[in-house]
Structures are given as C-alpha cells and as structure tokens.
N, C-alpha and C positions, 0 to 999 in steps of 0.2 A: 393135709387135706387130701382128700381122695379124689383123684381127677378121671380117672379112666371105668367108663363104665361098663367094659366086658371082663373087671376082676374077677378070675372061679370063683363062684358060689361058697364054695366053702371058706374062702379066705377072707369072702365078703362078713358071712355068719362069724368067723372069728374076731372081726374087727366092733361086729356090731356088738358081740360076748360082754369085750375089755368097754366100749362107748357104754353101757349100758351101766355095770358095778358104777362106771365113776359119776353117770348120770343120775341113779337113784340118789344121790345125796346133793350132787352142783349141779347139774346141767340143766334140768329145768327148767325151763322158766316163768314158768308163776304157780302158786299156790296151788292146791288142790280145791275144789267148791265145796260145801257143804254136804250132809247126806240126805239124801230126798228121794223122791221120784218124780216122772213129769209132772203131778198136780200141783209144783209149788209155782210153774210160770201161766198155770190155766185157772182165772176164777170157776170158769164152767166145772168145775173139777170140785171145787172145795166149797162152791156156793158164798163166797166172799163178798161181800161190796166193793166196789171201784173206792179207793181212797181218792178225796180230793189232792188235787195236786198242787202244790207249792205258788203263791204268790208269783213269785220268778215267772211264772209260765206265762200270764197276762203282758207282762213284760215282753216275754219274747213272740208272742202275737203282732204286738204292736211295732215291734222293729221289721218284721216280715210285712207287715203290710203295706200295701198299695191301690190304689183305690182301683187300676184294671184288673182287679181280682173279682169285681164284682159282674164286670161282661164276663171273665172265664166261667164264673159259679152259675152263671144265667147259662150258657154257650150249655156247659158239663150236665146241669141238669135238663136241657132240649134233647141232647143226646141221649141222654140215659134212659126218656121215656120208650123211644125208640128202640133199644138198646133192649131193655125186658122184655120189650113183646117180642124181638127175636131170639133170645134165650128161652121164655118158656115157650114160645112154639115152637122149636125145632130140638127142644131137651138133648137127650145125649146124643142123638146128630150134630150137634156141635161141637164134641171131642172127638180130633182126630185119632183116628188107629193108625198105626201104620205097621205093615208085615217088617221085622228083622231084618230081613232080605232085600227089600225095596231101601229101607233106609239104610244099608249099606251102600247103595249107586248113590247116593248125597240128595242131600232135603235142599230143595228149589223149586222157583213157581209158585203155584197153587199150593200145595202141601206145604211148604216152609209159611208162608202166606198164613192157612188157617193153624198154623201151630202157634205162629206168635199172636196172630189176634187173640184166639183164645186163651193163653198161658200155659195151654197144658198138652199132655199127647199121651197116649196108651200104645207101647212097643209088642208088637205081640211075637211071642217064639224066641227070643231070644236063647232063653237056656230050657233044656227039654224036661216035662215033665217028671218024669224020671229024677234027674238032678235034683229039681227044687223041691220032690216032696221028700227024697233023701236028707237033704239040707233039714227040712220041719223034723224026719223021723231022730235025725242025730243030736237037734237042738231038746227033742222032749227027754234020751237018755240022756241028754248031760246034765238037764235040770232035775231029773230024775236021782242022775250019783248024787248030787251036790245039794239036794234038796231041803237042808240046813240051813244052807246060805242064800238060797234065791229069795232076790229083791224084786219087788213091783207095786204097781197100781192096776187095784186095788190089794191094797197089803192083805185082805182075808181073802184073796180067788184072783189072783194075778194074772193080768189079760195084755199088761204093756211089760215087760221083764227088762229090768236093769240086767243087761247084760250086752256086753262090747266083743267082748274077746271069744266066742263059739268058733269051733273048726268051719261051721258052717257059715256065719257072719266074715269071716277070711277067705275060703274060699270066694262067695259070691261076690266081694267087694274088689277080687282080684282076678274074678272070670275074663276070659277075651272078648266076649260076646259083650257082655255089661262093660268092659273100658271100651271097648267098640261104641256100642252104642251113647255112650257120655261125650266121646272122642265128638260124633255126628252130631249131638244136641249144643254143644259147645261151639261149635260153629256156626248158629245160629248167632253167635255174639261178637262182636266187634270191639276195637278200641280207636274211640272218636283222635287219640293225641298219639300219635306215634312213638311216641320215645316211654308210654306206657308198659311197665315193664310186666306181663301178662304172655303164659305160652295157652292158648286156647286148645293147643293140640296135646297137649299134655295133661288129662287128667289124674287127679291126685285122688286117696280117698280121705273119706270125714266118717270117722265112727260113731253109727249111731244106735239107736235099740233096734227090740227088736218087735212085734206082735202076733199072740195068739191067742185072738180072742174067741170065746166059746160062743154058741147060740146062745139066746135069752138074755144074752148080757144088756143092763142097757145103765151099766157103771161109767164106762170110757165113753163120755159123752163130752167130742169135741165142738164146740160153736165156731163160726165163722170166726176167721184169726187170720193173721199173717205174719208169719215168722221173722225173725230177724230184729226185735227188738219191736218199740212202739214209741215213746216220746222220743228216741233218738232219732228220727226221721228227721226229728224237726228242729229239736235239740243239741246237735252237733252240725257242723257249720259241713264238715265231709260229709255227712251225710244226704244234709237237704242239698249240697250241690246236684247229688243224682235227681232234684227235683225243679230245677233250676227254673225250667222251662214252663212248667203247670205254675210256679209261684212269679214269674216275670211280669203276671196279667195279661189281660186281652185276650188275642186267639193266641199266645204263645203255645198254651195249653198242649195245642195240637202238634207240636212239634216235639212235646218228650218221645224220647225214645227211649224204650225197657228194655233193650238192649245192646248200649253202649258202655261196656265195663269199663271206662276208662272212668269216670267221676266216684266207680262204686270203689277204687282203689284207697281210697282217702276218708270209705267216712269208717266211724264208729259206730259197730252195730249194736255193742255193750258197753253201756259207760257204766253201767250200776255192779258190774263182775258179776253177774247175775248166774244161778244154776241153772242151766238148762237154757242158756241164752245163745245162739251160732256166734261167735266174735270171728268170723272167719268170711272172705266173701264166696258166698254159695249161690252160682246161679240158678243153679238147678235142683230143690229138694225131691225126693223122690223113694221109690219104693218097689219092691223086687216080689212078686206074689208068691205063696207058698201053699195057694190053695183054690180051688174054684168059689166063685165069690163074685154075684151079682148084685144090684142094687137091691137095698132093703135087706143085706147080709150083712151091716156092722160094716160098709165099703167107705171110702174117700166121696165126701162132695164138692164140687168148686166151682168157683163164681167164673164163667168161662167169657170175658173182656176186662182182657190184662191192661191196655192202654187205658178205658176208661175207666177201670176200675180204679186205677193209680189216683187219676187228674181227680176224681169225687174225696177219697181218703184223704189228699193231701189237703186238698182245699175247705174241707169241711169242718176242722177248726174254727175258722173265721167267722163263722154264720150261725145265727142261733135264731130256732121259729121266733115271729111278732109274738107280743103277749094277744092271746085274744083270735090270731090269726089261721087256727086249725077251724074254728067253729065260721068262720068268713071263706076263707080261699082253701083251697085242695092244699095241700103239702107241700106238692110237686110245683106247685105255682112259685116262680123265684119271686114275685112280690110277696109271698108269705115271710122270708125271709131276710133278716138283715146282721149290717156284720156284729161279730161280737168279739169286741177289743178289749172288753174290760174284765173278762173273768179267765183265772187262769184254765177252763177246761177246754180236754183237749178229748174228744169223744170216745169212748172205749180205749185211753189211754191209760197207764200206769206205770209206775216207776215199778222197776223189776218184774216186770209181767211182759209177754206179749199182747202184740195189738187184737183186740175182739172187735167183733161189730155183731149189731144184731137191729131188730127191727125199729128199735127207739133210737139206738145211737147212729144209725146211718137209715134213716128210712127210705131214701129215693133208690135204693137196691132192690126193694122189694122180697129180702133173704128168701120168704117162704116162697115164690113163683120160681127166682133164678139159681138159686142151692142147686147143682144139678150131679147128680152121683154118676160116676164114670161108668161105663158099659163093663157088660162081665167079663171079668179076668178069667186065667188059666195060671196053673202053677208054672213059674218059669215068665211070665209075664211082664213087663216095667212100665210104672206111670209116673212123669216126671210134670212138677209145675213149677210155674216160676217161680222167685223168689220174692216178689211182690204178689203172688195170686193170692187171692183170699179162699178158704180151703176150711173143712171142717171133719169131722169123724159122721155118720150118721147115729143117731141117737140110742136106737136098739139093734141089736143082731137076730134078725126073724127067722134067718134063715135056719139049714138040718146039719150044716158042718160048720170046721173053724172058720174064720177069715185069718187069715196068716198073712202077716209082711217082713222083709227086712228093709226095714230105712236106710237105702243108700243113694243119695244124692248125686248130682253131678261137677265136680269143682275141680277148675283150672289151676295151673303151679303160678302163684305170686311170690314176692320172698316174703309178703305177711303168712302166708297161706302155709309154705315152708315152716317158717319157726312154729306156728303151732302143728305140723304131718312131724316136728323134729319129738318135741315134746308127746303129741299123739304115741311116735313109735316107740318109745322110751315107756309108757303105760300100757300098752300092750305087750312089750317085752317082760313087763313085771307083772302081767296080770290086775293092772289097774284100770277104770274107767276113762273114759277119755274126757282129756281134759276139760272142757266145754259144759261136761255132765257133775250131775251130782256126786261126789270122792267118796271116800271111806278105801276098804279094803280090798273092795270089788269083789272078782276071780282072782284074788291073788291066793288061795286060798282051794281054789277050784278043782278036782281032777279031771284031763279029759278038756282043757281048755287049749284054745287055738294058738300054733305057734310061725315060727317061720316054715317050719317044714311044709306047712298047708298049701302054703304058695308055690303055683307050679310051674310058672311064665318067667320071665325078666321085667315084662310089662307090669305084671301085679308087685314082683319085687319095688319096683317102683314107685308107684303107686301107694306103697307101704312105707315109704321113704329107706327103704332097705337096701338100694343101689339107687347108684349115681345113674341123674335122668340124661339119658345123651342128649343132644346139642338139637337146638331148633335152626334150622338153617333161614327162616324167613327173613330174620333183620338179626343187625347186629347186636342192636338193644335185647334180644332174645338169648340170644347164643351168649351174653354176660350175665342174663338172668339165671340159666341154668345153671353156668361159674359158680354164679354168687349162692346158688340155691343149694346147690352141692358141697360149696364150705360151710353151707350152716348145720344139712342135714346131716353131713361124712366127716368134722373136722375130728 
C-alpha cells in the first residue's frame, strides 16, 4: 500500500502504469453498463409511458405509513401556496450569484442562508474566459479527429456527447479554482454522527458528459427530474433514512435537513444497476459553462426551494386526488385529497428511470410559474444544485450561439465514493467511460484523448485518485478514512 503522499510524480505515473495492466482484467469492480446514451434514464427523451410498478410498492406504502403524515401533507401543501408566489415573483432573483472571490473568504450568514434555501448557486469567474472557450475549441478538434467514433444524443446531430476522458474534461475537473470552489460548497454540509466516515474537505471527481448544444435545437428536452435514482428514495431502507424526518409525521416535516450527509452514507441510490444512474453520493451535481448563455438559450431550469421541495416529493406518494374532487375543491385544497394505500403508484416513479415530475404528477409545484432558468452565464462560470433539487434542461435553444457545459459535480471522499474514483481511474487510464455511464469501447480507441499528463496540481492528481490524498487533521475517524481510502485507491 502506498502511504506517503508527496511520492515524485513520476514514480507515482509508474506505479499507476503496473495498477492499471493488472486492473484491466481483476481489479475492477463491477461490470461495465450497457451501451446507450443519456435517453435511456429520461422518458422525456424517448416519449415512453411510465410503466406501472410492481404489486410490492402498495406494500411498501403501507408499512411507511402513519396517520401524522396527513398534518405534514396539510402543513407542506399551506406552504407551498406561499412558497410559488415567492418563486414566481422574484424569478431569477432567487438564485444566488456569487463572485469567485467573495466565496473564497467562506459562505456564511445571509449568502450561505439563500444558497441552501434555494438548492442552487451560480459561481461566477471562477476559470477565465480565455480557458473555458479553449476547453470547447480542443473538445470540437478532438470530436473532429475521432469523428467515427463519437457517441451521442441525439444519435443524428449530437448535442449531449458520450465523452469522459477529453484533455479538456481533465483539465477542468482538476482546475484549482473548480476544487476550490467544490472544497467551499462542500462545507455547506455536515455530519449529524461523528464517527461518520466523510472528509468534506476533500473533493474527489465523478466523470461525467459533456454538452454542446446548437441553436434551434429543441431534441435535448429535459423535464423536471431529480437525479439519483427515483423509487429508491423510498425503496431502500438507507435511503429513506435521509428522509426520516418528512416521513415521522406532524411537523416533523420541518426538521429534515438537506444537508446532513451523514444518513446519505448508507442508502442506495441504484438498486436496478441502472446506466446512467449516480450510485455514488453526490452532493452537489453541477456544471462548468463553456459559452455565453442566457435564459431561453437551451440553459439549466430549477425549482429553487430545496427543503420544501423534498417534504412535497417524499410525501406525495401517499395521497391521491378524491374521485370527483377537482370539479368541487381547488387541488390545492388538502381536503381534496386523501391517502392512497392501496395502489402500488409512486408518482413520476420508475424502475430504472430517474425521478420526473410534471404538472399531473406533482401539481401543487405549479412547474409552468416556478421552473426558473438560471441568470446568464459566462464561459468559465459554475452552477451547482443540490442533489435533491428538481432541475430540468429548457425545451428549445432560441438563442444565436452554442450553450456549452462540462458536467462536473461537487463530491466528498467516502470509502463508497473511493471504490468507485478507484474503478473511475482505471477507465480513464484505458480510455473507457466511467463507470456509472453507459460501457462499450468508449475513447479507448480515441486519438488526442486526456491523460494523466493533463493534470497539473497534486490537488487534481487527487482528485483523480492518482496520489495518495493526505491526512484530514479534523478527527481521527478522518485521518483513518484517508488510510483506508488510500489502500483501496494505491494498493
């Protein structure tokens, strides 16, 4: 095992060389996913029906239930009326910006405050113009050489690119600025149990696509969704722990907190091994702009009240309109509704899908008033949401240029999180997609694709699982996680 994390770089690259040959065949650990792109986890994509869902589910309604679920669902929808009308009248005034610079002195107060209310934040200046449209121009030559082999949706005019392993997808996911600023978002989060083995100061990365989507498009049509799985909220016993508090009844409701990573260590976010599913805990999904790009340009839209947005999704299972009772009472009215124990559905849910909602399956959202597209970006830009935000693509691209992102998220070192950055580094070494994504051949095949050389820091070496992450000095439960995390990713 490798213990020391200032070994020269080179003898680092030579160890990862030998890890690698014997990894491509043992090391591993789990299969590769099938071959796709993102439309196999989105019906909005492929225009599918919701499958019903299994018997079992009614079932497992009924063992979550408890009759103070019916003041929380009353409580959650009083709020939420409330709750619209400050969304859509104060529109993208309610996503915080915040300058690079300033969130480098530390997010606290007011500003920490309107970040987590709302789920979300837009970082501006982080990496200079300059760089990030660099990054798009080197991403278009390499799809350019290799343009044989480039994968996407849509497979005839490709606007989302199966592609992991770009010089430019490395550099940016290994930037100071971008671990910087994941480092400050990251500390927005907590662990309720102490002996929670989580380094917050430690950001890892998670490889993910990449987009560049053209004007007039209006193919990459994401709906309102939220990542991380969908019936396993509810369905895995770690996962609905992180919901503990919205399912207790009464006003418990008002006590979840969305960001306490300590419950989120234990659930499963993929039971179905699904492609294109995160099985890793991510609290922060996110995105690196690679272009100018305002609303109504093919931009990010999101539902901005993260806490309430939780308590209405979770609990909304359980309730299904009166027969009879849209054409009597408003919608909104909780005596319209009552609970519903006896059918297995679980609203915009589905096995091997992510979670949708839209104006049938969750009406007291309101999607069409509160959808709220983020303020205009700058190349070089980052907006990061939570991992429960509800979030969607806007429909068409109006605008005269690309909209351009690289999806890179914000995520802490666990040793779950570990074993798959171990497996991650091992597909990127080979030119394969990263684990979590749809398999095949990838870039293995690529020329002009990104290596270790790309990485310029220790920080991003890191981050890449390619050196050992030095020591968290906070607790000692920390300083044994790095140990442990280090024999997994360097044995």
């Amino acid at each position: 095992m490798i213990r020391n994390a200032h070994l020269p770089f080179a003898t680092i690259l030579r160890i990862q060389s030998r890890h690698v040959r014997h990894a491509s065949t043992t090391s591993t650990s789990r299969a590769p996913k099938e071959e796709g792109s993102i439309s196999a986890i989105f019906t909005t994509l492929t225009d599918e029906a919701h499958v019903e869902l299994p018997a079992r589910f009614a079932k497992l309604k009924q063992e979550m239930w408890n009759d103070g679920l019916r003041q929380s669902w009353k409580e959650v929808l009083g709020e939420l009326e409330h709750a619209v009308e400050e969304v859509a009248a104060k529109g993208q005034d309610i996503i915080p910006q915040i300058a690079y610079a300033d969130l480098q002195k530390g997010l606290a107060g007011e500003q920490a405050a309107a970040v987590k209310k709302a789920g979300v934040v837009v970082v501006k200046g982080a990496v200079s113009k300059e760089e990030a449209l660099g990054w798009k121009q080197d991403i278009k030559d390499y799809a350019a050489a290799n343009v044989s082999r480039v994968k996407g949706f849509p497979p005839d005019n490709v606007q989302v690119f199966e592609l992991y392993n770009t010089r430019s997808q490395t550099r940016a996911r290994t930037h100071p600025n971008i671990l910087n600023t994941q480092r400050a978002l990251l500390s927005l989060w907590h662990a309720s149990e102490p002996s929670s083995e989580i380094s917050l100061r430690t950001p890892i990365s998670y490889f993910d696509r990449l987009r560049i989507r053209q004007p007039g498009d209006s193919k990459f049509t994401l709906g309102p969704h939220v990542d991380a799985g969908s019936v396993e909220r509810w369905e895995d016993p770690g996962y609905r722990a992180c919901y503990s508090k919205i399912l207790a009844g009464g006003s418990q409701w008002r006590d979840h907190d969305p960001f306490d990573a300590s419950p989120r260590l234990n659930a499963k976010q993929d039971l179905y091994n699904t492609s294109n599913q995160c099985s890793i805990f991510r609290p922060w999904q996110g995105w690196t702009s690679m272009s100018s790009t305002g609303p109504g340009e093919g931009t990010l839209r999101v539902l901005p009240m993260l806490h309430l947005s939780s308590a209405y999704m979770i609990l909304r299972p359980f309730f299904r309109l009166r027969s009879g009772a849209a054409s009597q009472l408003p919608v909104a009215n909780p005596d319209s509704w009552e609970p519903d124990l006896d059918s297995p559905s679980f609203p915009g849910s589905a096995i091997m899908k992510t979670q949708e909602l839209n104006e049938k399956t969750h009406p007291h959202f309101q999607l069409q008033k509160t959808m709220t597209s983020i303020p205009k970006v700058e190349p070089g830009d980052q907006v990061y949401w939570h991992c429960d935000g509800v979030h969607a693509v806007e429909s068409h691209h109006g605008g005269q240029g690309d909209s351009s992102v690289l999806y890179i998220p914000a995520v802490p070192l666990t040793l779950h999180n570990a074993l798959y950055l171990r497996d991650q580094r091992i597909n990127f070494l080979s030119g394969l997609p990263a684990p979590d994504f749809p398999g095949g051949e990838g870039e293995s095949k690529f020329v002009g694709r990104g290596s270790v050389g790309d990485v310029a820091s220790s920080g991003g070496r890191q981050a890449l699982g390619l050196q050992p992450f030095e020591s968290d000095p906070s607790t000692s439960v920390k300083n044994n996680l790095i140990e442990r995390a280090n024999a997994l990713l360097l044995a």
